[in-house]
C-alpha positions as CSV (number, residue, x, y, z in Angstrom):
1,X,0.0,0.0,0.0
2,X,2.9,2.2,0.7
3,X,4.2,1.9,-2.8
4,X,0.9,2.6,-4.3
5,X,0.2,5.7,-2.1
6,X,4.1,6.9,-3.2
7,X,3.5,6.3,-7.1
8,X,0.5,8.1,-7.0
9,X,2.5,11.2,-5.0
10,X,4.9,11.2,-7.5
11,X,2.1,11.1,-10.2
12,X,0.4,14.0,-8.4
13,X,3.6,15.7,-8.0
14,X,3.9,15.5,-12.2
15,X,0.2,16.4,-12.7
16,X,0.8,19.6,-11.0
17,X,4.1,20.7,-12.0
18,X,2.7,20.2,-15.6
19,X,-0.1,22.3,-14.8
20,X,1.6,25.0,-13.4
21,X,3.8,25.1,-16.3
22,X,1.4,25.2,-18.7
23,X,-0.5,28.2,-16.9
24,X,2.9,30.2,-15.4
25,X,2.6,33.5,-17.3
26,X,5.8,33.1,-19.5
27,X,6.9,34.3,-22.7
28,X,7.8,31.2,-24.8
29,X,10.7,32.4,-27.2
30,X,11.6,32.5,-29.7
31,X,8.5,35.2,-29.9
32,X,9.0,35.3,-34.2
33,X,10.7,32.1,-35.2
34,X,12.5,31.6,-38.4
35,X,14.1,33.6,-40.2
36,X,13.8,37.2,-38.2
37,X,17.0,38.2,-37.3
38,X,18.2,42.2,-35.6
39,X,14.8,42.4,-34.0
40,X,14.0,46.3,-32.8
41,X,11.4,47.2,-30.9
42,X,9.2,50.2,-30.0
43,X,6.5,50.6,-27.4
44,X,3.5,53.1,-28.5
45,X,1.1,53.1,-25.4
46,X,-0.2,49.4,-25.1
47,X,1.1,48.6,-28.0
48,X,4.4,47.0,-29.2
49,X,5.5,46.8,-32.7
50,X,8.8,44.6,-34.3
51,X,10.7,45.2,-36.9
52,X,13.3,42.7,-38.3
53,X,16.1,42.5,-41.6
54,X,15.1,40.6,-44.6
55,X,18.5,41.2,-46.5
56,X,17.7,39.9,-50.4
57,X,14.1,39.4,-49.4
58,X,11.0,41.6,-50.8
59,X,9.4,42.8,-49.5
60,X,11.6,45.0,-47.1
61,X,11.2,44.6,-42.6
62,X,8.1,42.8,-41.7
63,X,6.4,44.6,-38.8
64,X,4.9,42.4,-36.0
65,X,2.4,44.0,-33.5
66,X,1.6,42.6,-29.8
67,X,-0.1,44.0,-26.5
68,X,1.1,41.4,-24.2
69,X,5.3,40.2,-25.6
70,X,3.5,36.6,-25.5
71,X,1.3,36.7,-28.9
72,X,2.9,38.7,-32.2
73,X,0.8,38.8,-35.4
74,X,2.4,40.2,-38.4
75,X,0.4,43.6,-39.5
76,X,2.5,44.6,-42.9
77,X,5.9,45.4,-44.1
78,X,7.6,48.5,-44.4
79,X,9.8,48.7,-47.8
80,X,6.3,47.3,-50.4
81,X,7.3,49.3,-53.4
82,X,10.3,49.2,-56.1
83,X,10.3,53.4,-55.3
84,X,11.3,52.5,-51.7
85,X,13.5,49.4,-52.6
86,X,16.1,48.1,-55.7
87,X,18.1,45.2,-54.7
88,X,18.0,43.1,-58.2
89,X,21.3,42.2,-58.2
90,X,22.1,42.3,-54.9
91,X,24.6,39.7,-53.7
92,X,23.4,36.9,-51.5
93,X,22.7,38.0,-47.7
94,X,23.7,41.7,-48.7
95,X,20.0,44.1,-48.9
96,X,18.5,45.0,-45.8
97,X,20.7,45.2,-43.0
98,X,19.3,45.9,-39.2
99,X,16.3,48.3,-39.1
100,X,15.7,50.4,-36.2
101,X,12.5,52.4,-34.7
102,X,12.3,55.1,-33.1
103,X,9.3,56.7,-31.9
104,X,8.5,61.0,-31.3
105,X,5.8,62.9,-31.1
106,X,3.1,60.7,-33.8
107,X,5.8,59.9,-35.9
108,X,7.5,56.5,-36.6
109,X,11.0,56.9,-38.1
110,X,12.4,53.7,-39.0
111,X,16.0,53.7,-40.1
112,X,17.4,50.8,-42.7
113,X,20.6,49.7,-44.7
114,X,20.4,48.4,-47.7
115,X,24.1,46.8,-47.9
116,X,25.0,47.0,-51.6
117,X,28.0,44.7,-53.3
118,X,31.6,45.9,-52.9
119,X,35.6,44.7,-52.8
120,X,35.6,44.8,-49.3
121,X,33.9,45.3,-46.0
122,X,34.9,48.7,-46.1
123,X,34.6,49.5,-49.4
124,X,30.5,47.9,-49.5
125,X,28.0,50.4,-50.3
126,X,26.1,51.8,-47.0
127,X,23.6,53.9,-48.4
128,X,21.6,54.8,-44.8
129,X,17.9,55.5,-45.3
130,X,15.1,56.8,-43.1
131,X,12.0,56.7,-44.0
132,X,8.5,57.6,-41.8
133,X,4.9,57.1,-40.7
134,X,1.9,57.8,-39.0
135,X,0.7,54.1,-38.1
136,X,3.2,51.2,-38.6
137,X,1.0,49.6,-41.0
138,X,1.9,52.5,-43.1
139,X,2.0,53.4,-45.3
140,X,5.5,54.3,-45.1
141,X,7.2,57.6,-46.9
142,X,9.7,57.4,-49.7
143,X,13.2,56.8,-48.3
144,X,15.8,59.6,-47.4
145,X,19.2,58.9,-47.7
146,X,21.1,60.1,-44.7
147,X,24.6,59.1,-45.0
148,X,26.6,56.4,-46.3
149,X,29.2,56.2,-43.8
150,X,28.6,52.5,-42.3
151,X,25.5,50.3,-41.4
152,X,23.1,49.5,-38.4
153,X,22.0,53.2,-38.1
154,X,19.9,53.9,-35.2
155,X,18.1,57.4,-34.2
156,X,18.5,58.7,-30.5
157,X,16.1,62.0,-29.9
158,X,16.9,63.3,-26.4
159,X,14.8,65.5,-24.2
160,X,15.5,68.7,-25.8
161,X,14.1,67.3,-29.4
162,X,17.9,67.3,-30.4
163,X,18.8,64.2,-32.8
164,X,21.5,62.0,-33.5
165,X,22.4,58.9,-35.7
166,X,24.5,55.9,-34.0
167,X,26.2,53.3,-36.4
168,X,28.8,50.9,-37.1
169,X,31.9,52.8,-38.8
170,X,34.5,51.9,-41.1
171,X,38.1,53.1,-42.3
172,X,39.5,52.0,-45.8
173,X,42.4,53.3,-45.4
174,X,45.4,51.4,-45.8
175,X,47.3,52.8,-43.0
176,X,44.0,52.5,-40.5
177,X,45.0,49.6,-38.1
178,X,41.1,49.0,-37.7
179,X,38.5,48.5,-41.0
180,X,35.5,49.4,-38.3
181,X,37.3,51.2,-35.4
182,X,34.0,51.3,-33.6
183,X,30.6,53.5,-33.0
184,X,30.2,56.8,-34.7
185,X,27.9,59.6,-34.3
186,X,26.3,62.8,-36.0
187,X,23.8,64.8,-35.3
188,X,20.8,65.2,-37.5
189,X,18.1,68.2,-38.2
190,X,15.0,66.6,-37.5
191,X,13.0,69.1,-39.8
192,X,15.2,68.8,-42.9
193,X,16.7,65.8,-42.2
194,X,20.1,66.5,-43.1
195,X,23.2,65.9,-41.2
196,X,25.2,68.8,-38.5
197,X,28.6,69.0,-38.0
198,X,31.0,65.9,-38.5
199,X,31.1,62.2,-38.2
200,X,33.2,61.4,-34.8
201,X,34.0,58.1,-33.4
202,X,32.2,57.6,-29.6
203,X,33.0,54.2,-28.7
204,X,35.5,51.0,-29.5
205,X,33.7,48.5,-28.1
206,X,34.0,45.8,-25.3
207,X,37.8,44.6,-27.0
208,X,39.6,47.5,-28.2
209,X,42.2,45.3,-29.5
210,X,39.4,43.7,-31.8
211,X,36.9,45.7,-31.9
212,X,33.8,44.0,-33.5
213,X,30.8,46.8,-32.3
214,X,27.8,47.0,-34.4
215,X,24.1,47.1,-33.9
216,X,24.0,50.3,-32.0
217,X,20.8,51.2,-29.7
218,X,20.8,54.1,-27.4
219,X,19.2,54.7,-24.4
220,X,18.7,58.1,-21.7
221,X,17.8,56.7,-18.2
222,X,18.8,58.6,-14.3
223,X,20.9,60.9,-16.5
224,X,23.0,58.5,-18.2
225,X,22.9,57.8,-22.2
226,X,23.1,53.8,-22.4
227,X,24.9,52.6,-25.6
228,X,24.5,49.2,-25.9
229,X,25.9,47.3,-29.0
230,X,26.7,44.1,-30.2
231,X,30.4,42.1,-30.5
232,X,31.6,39.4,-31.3
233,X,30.2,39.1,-34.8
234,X,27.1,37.6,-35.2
235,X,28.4,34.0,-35.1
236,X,28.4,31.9,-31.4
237,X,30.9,34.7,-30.0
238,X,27.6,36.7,-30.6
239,X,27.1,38.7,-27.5
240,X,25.5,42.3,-26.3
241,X,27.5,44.8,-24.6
242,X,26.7,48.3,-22.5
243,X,28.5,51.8,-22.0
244,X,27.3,54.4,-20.6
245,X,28.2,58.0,-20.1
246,X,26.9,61.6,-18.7
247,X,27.7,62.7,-22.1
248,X,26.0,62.1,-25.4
249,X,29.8,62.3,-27.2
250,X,31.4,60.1,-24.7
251,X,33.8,59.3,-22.8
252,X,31.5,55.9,-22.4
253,X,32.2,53.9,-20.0
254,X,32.1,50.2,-20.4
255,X,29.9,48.2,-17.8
256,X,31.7,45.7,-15.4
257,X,30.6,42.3,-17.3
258,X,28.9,41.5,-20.3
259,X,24.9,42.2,-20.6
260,X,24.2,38.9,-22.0
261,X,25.7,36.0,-23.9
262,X,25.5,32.5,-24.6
263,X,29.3,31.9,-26.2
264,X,30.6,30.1,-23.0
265,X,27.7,27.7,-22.8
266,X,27.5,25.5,-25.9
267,X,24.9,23.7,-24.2
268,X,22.1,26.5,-24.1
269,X,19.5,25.6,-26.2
270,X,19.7,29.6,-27.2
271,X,23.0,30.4,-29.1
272,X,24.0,32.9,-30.8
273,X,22.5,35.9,-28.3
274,X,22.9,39.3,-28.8
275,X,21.7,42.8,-31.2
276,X,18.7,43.7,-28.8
277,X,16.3,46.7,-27.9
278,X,15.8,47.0,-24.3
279,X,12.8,48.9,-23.5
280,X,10.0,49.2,-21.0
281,X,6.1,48.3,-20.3
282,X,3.4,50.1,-19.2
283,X,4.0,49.9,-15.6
284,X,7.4,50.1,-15.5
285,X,9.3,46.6,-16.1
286,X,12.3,45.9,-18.3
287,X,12.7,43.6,-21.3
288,X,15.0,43.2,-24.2
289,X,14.6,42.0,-27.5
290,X,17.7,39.9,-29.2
291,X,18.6,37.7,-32.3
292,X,19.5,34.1,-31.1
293,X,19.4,31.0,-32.9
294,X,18.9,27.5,-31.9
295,X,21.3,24.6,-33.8
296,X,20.7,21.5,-34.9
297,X,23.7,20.4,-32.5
298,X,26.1,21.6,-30.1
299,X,27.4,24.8,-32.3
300,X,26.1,23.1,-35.0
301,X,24.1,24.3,-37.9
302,X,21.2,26.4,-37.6
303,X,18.4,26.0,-40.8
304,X,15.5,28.4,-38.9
305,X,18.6,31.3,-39.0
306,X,18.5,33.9,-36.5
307,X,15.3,34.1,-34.7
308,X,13.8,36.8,-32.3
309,X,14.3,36.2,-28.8
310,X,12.7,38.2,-25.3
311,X,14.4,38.3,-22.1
312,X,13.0,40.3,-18.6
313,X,15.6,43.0,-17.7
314,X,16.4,44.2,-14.0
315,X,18.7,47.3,-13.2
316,X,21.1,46.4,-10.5
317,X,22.2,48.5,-7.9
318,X,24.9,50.3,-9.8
319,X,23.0,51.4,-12.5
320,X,23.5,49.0,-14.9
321,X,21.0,46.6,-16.7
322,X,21.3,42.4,-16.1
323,X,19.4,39.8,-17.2
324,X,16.3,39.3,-14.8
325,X,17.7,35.8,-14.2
326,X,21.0,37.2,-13.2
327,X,22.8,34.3,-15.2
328,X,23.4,36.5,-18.2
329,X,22.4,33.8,-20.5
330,X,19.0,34.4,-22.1
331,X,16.4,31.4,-21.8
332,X,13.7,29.7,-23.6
333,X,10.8,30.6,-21.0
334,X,11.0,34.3,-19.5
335,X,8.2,35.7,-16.9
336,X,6.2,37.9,-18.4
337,X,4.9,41.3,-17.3
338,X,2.4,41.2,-14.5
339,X,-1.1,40.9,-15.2
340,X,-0.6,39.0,-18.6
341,X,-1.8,35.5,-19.0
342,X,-0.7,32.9,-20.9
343,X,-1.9,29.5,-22.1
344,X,-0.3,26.4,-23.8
345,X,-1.4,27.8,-27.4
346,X,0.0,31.0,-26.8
347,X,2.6,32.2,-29.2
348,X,2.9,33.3,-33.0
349,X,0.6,31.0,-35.2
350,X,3.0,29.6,-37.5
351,X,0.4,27.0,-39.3
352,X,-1.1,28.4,-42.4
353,X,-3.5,27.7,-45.5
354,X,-3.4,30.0,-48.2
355,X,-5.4,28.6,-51.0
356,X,-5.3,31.9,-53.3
357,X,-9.0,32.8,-53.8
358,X,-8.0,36.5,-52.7
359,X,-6.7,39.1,-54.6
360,X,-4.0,39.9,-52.4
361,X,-1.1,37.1,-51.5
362,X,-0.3,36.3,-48.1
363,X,1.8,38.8,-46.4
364,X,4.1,36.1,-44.8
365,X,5.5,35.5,-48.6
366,X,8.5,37.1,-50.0
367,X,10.0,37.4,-53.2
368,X,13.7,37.6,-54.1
369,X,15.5,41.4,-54.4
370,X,12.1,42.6,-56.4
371,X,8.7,44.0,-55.5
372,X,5.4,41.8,-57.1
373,X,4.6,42.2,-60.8
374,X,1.6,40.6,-62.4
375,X,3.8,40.2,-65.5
376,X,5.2,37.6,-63.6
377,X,3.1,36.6,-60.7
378,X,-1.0,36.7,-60.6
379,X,-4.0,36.0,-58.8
380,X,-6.4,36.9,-61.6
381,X,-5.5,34.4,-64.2
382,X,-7.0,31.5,-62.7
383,X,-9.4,32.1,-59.9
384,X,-8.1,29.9,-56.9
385,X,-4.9,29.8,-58.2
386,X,-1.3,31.6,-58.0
387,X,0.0,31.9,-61.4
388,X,4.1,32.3,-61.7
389,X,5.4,32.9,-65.3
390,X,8.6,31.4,-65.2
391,X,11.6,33.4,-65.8
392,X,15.4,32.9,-64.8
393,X,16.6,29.4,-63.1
394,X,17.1,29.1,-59.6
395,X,20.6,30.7,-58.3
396,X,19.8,33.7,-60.2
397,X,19.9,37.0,-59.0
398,X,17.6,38.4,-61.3
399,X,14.0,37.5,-62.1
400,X,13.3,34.5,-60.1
401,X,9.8,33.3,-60.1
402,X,9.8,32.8,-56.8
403,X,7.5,33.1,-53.8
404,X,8.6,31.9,-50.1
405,X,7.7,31.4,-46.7
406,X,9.9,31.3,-43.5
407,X,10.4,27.7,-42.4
408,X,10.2,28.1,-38.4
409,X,10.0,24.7,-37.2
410,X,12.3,21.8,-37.1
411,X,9.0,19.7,-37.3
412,X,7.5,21.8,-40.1
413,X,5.7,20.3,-43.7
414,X,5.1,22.4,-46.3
415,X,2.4,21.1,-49.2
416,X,1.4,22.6,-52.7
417,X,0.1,21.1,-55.8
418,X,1.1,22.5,-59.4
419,X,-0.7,22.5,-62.6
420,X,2.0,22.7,-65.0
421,X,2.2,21.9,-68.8
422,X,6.1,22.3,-70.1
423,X,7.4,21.3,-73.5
424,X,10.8,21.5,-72.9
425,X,13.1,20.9,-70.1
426,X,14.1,24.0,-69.8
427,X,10.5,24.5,-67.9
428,X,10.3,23.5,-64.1
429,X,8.0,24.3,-61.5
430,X,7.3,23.1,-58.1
431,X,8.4,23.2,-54.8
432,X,12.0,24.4,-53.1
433,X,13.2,24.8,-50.1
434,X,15.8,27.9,-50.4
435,X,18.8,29.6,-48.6
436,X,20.7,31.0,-51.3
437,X,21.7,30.9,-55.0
438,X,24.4,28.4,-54.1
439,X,22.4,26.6,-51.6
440,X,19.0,25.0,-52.5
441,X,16.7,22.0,-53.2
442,X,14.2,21.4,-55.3
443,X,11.1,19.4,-56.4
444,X,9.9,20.3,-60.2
445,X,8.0,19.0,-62.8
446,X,9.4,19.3,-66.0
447,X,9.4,17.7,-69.5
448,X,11.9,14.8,-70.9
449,X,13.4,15.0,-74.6
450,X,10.5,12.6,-75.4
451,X,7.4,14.7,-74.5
452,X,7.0,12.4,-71.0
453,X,6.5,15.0,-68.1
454,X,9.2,14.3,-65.3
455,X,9.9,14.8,-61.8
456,X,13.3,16.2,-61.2
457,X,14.5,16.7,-57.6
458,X,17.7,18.8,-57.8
459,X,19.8,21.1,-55.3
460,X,22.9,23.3,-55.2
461,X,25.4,23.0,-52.6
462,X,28.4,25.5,-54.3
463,X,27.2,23.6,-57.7
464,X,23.9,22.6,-59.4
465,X,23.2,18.8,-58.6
466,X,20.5,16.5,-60.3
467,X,19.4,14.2,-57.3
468,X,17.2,12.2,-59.0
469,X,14.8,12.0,-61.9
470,X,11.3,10.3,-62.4
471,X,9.5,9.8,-65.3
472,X,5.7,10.2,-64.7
473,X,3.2,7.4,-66.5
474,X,0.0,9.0,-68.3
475,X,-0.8,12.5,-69.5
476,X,-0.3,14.3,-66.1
477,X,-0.5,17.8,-65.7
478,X,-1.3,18.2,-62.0
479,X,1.1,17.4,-59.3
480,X,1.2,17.4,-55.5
481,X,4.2,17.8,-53.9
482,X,5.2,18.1,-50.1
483,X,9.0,18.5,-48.2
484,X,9.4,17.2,-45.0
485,X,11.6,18.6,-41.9
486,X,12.7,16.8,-39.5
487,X,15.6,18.2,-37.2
488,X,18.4,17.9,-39.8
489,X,16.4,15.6,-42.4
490,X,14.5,16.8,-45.3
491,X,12.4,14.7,-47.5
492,X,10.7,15.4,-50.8
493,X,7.0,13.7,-51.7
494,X,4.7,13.6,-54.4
495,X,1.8,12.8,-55.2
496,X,-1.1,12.2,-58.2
497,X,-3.7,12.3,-56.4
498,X,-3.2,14.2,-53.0
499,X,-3.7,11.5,-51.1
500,X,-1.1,8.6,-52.0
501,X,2.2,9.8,-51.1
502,X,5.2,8.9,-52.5
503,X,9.1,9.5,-51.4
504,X,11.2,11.1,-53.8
505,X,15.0,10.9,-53.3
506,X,17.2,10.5,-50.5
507,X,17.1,12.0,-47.3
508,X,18.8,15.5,-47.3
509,X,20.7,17.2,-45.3
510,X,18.1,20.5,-44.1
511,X,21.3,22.0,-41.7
512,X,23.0,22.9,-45.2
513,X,20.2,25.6,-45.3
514,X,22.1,27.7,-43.2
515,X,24.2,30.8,-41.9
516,X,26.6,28.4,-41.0
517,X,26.9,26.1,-43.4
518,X,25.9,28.7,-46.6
519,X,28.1,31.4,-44.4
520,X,25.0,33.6,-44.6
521,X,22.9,35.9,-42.2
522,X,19.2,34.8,-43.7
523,X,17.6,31.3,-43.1
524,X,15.5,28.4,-44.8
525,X,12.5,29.5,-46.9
526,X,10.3,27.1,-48.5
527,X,8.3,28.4,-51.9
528,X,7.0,28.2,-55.2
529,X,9.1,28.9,-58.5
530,X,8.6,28.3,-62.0
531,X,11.5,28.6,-64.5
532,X,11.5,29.0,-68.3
533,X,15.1,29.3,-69.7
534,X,14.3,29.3,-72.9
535,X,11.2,32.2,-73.6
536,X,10.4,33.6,-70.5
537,X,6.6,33.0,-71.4
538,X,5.1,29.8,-69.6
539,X,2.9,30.2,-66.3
540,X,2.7,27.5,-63.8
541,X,-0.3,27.5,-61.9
542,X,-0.3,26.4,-57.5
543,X,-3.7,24.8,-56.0
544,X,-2.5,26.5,-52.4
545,X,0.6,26.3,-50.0
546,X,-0.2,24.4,-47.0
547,X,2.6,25.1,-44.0
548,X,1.9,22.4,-40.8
């Protein structure tokens, strides 16, 4: 009786600690998983609005909107017109580098990057735009360059309404012992919007002796200005630094320890940590907002790429900001404010149907370096259907047909079933999951010498690869197709029917869709493209896009 009364104890015991789990008022992170990397935040009342880079993707920052940190919901993007953003061209992870917001007086000023090709990291264009709005789901104003002097600008406005950009500097001089000595500063008319006085350097960083300071946020609190940035490079040495100092210009002194990092614990299931916002709610409590990734393995590969991450913030006796947890190392559950609730199925929704019968397309899909053209993508031309006119091949960086999703599970199936009629196999159009133009894989129905349609699973890992090849028996011109993930394994399926499902290929290897394999800053996108290398001029048409 004695055993049976203690296994029930213990059972009770799990019961309630499950319970009490699944109703503690936490924050779950990563709050927008996948591919949202340089998260900056702003606080408008009760409300609290995201913005994150997209690099080569269009359209430019996604903005995500919550009132509680626990549940985001994407509202819109900023950069939705080919007036507000060019990147064809653009080099693979170069584009939109680390927006920043910035709130004052009924106006939104977001500040943006878009990192153009060059010999060096010096010598890269750093055109620095700002561009404004009334309500974040804009619509925004046409851009304004400000300078081109480096990237990751941020705008401080103090108390007296006086305003000043922050960024990551560089030198590309030959006799300059440092290509980015640090943190630079100018002040900025607010009314014209064109830069006072001089660029000066205000700060070297945690490691002057290898200084690697970017991602500059600024903040005025008990009259000190709070610099914080982040070292490291964006790698696992990621990590976010403070400063502060009495004076705007500096001198800035560094804080006694590092604000957060998770370099000297490979075993976090948070890596990565570091470019954050911290900022305040309502009632007075501290968070931060920081990029942080989550590998496969122990400082392994990471497919989902950098992710947004929230940690609780206190300020210590000194004056100086810690992690709530005073570990320093940011964690998957974080408390969150008082008064919120939260439930098991709290969270982003990442599970989606879009089965086209709209005229508009989903807001989570993104196109690659240019905006939405019907001369190449529609809605209209057959009613419950995407139609994609294929264009250049995949691992172009012009005119991809090409519209993608953020993968942002490692348990994650995305579906779609083409209509497709190629002559030629030149034509292919189906299903891919995508990094970059040197790293992708492919499912695509296509055409054989003989007039028999094909299946043709293919990929690029530094070099095109034809993984294997299946000719399809009768006239078929409708095809489902699915791609599995599964921590590091992918799997291709199709299918004639949508409900018999057959493997196609190997197993592949999903960690290869990332920053640290592809030596990128984005992350795994799964899609629709069509291709026609030969005209330009024939449309595949997609059923839906099913993501589970």
């Amino acid at each position: 009786m004695k055993t049976v009364n203690h296994y029930f104890f213990l059972l009770f015991l799990l019961l309630e600690s499950s319970l009490v789990h699944a109703q503690a008022n936490q924050i779950k992170n990563p709050i927008l998983p996948g591919f949202n990397p340089d998260p900056c935040i702003v606080r408008v009342d009760k409300d609290y609005y995201i913005f994150t880079s997209t690099f080569e993707w269009f359209p430019g920052i996604p903005v995500y909107h919550s009132r509680d940190l626990i549940n985001w919901e994407q509202i819109g993007h900023v950069l939705t017109r080919e007036s507000q953003l060019n990147m064809r061209g653009t080099d693979d992870s170069d584009g939109i580098f680390a927006p920043s917001i910035t709130y004052h007086k009924g106006t939104y000023y977001l500040f943006f990057t878009n990192v153009q090709n060059g010999i060096n990291w010096p010598l890269k264009g750093y055109p620095n735009y700002l561009v404004t709005a009334r309500d974040p789901r804009g619509p925004w104003s046409e851009p304004v360059l400000i300078n081109t002097l480096g990237f990751d600008p941020y705008l401080f406005i103090d108390d007296n309404d006086r305003a000043y950009v922050v960024y990551r500097m560089f030198d590309h001089r030959p006799e300059s012992k440092l290509e980015s000595p640090g943190i630079g500063m100018h002040a900025l008319d607010l009314k014209t919007l064109k830069p006072l006085g001089k660029p000066e350097l205000i700060y070297s960083g945690w490691d002057e002796k290898n200084p690697n300071t970017e991602g500059p946020k600024m903040l005025k609190k008990d009259g000190y200005y709070y610099l914080f940035t982040a070292e490291g490079g964006t790698g696992y040495n990621h990590n976010e630094s403070v400063a502060r100092s009495k004076n705007i210009s500096g001198p800035y002194e560094r804080a006694p320890k590092i604000f957060y990092t998770t370099k000297d614990n490979p075993s976090s299931e948070v890596q990565k940590s570091g470019h954050g916002t911290v900022f305040s709610t309502p009632d007075g409590e501290w968070y931060t907002t920081h990029l942080g990734s989550r590998p496969l393995t122990t400082k392994g590969n990471c497919p989902l790429g950098r992710e947004s991450f929230i940690q609780k913030v206190r300020w210590n006796a000194d004056g100086w900001p810690e992690l709530d947890n005073k570990t320093g190392m940011p964690e998957m559950y974080v408390p969150a404010p008082a008064g919120v609730k939260s439930s098991s199925n709290s969270g982003m929704n990442t599970s989606f149907v879009d089965q086209f019968d709209t005229d508009k397309l989903n807001m989570r899909f993104q196109a690659l370096r240019e905006s939405w053209n019907p001369s190449w993508l529609s809605l209209n031309k057959r009613k419950g259907q995407l139609a994609l006119k294929g264009r250049r091949a995949l691992g172009s960086r012009y005119d991809e047909s090409l519209a993608a999703v953020r993968i942002t599970s490692l348990q994650q199936t995305i579906e779609t079933a083409v209509e497709f009629e190629p002559s030629d196999f030149r034509h292919v159009a189906g299903l891919v999951c995508y990094y970059n133009t040197q790293h992708f894989y492919s499912l695509g129905l296509t055409s054989g010498d003989d007039g028999k349609r094909q299946l043709v699973l293919a990929g690029a890992d530094g070099g095109y690869q034809q993984l294997d090849l299946k000719t399809m028996t009768g006239n078929v011109k409708k095809v489902f197709m699915r791609a599995s993930v599964n921590a590091e394994k992918l799997q291709f399926y199709y299918s004639t029917d949508g409900s018999q499902w057959n493997t196609i290929g190997n197993t592949l290897d999903f960690g290869k869709l990332s920053d640290d394999y592809a030596r990128g800053f984005t992350g795994a996108m799964a899609g629709l493209f069509a291709q026609d290398i030969m005209y330009e001029n024939t449309w595949a048409y997609f059923d839906y896009l099913k993501v589970k």
